[in-house]
Each structure stands twice: as structure tokens, then as C-alpha cells.
N, C-alpha and C positions, 0 to 999 in steps of 0.2 A: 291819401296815405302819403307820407313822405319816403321818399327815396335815397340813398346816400348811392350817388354813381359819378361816373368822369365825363365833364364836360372839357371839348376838343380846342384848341388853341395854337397857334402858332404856324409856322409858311405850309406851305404844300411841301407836302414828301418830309416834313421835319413836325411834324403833329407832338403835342404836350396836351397834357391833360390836368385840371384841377378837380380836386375833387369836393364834389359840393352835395347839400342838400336841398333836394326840389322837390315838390311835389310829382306825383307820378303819372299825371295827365299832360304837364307842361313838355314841350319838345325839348329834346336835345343842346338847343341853343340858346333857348327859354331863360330868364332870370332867375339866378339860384337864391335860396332863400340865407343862404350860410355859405361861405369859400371855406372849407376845413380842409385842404392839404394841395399838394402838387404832386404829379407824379411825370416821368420823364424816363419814356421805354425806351430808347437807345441807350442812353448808359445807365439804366436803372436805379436810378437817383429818385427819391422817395421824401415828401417831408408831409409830415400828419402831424397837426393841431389835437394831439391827446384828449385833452379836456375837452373841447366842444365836441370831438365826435364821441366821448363817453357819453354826456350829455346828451345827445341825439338819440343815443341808439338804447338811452333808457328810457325815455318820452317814446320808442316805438317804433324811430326809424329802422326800414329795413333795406340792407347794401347789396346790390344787385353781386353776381358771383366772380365781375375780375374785381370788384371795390369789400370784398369779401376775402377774395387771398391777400390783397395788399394788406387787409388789417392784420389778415393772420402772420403774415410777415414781420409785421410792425410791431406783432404784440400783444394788439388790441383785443382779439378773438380768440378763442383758444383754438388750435389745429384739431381737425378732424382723427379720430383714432382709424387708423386701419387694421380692420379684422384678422383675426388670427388665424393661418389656416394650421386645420390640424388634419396630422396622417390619416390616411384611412385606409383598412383594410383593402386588400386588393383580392378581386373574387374571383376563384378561380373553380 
């Protein structure tokens, strides 16, 4: 199965991340099979390759849950609806 997740790059204590797709046996550091984006947690700077991760994620791939809110940031997914709470009697 492939997977759309962050693979880790750059010094110690200053970590960047590319997001790629890999198969989901290969480790962490493993050779990605696609580079589809950049992301960069310190100043929250975000760049995603539209078109190949559309592509990807209709052939099947599935994006682990931080490579999942970046889409939905992005655009790419739609946001999760939050449930409605509704009053309810109070029993007395």
C-alpha cells in the first residue's frame, strides 16, 4: 500500500520535512517513490504539488494523520465536520 507521509531532513534541532509517497513497509528514510511537497514547522511554511498528490490519492494512496491536516489546510481534503451538540433536557 502506498503511503503519503513526511519524510525528515535538515540539521539537528532545525528538522524540515518533504512530503512524499512511499510504500508503507519501506522505513522512514527509505527512498520515496514521488517528492510531492515541503513542509517547514517552525515558521509554518507549506508548499504542495497539487496535481501529483490529486493523482496519488486517486490511484489509492492513503496520508497518514499529520500529512492529512496539512492537506486539509491546503485544500486538498475537505475538513472534517464537527458534530452538532444539541441541548438536552435536564432531569430533574
Amino acid at each position: 500500500m502506498i503511503k503519503l507521509r513526511l519524510k525528515r531532513f535538515g540539521k539537528k534541532q532545525e528538522a524540515s520535512f518533504r512530503l512524499v509517497a512511499m510504500e508503507a513497509s519501506v522505513r522512514r528514510e527509505g527512498r520515496p517513490l514521488e517528492v510531492l511537497g515541503f513542509y517547514n514547522p517552525r515558521n509554518k511554511e507549506t508548499r504542495l504539488e497539487t496535481e501529483a498528490i490529486r493523482r496519488r490519492l486517486e490511484q489509492g494512496a492513503q496520508p497518514t494523520e499529520t500529512v492529512r491536516h496539512l492537506l486539509q489546510r491546503g485544500g486538498l481534503l475537505p475538513k472534517p465536520e464537527r458534530p452538532v451538540k444539541t441541548p438536552q433536557a435536564s432531569e430533574a
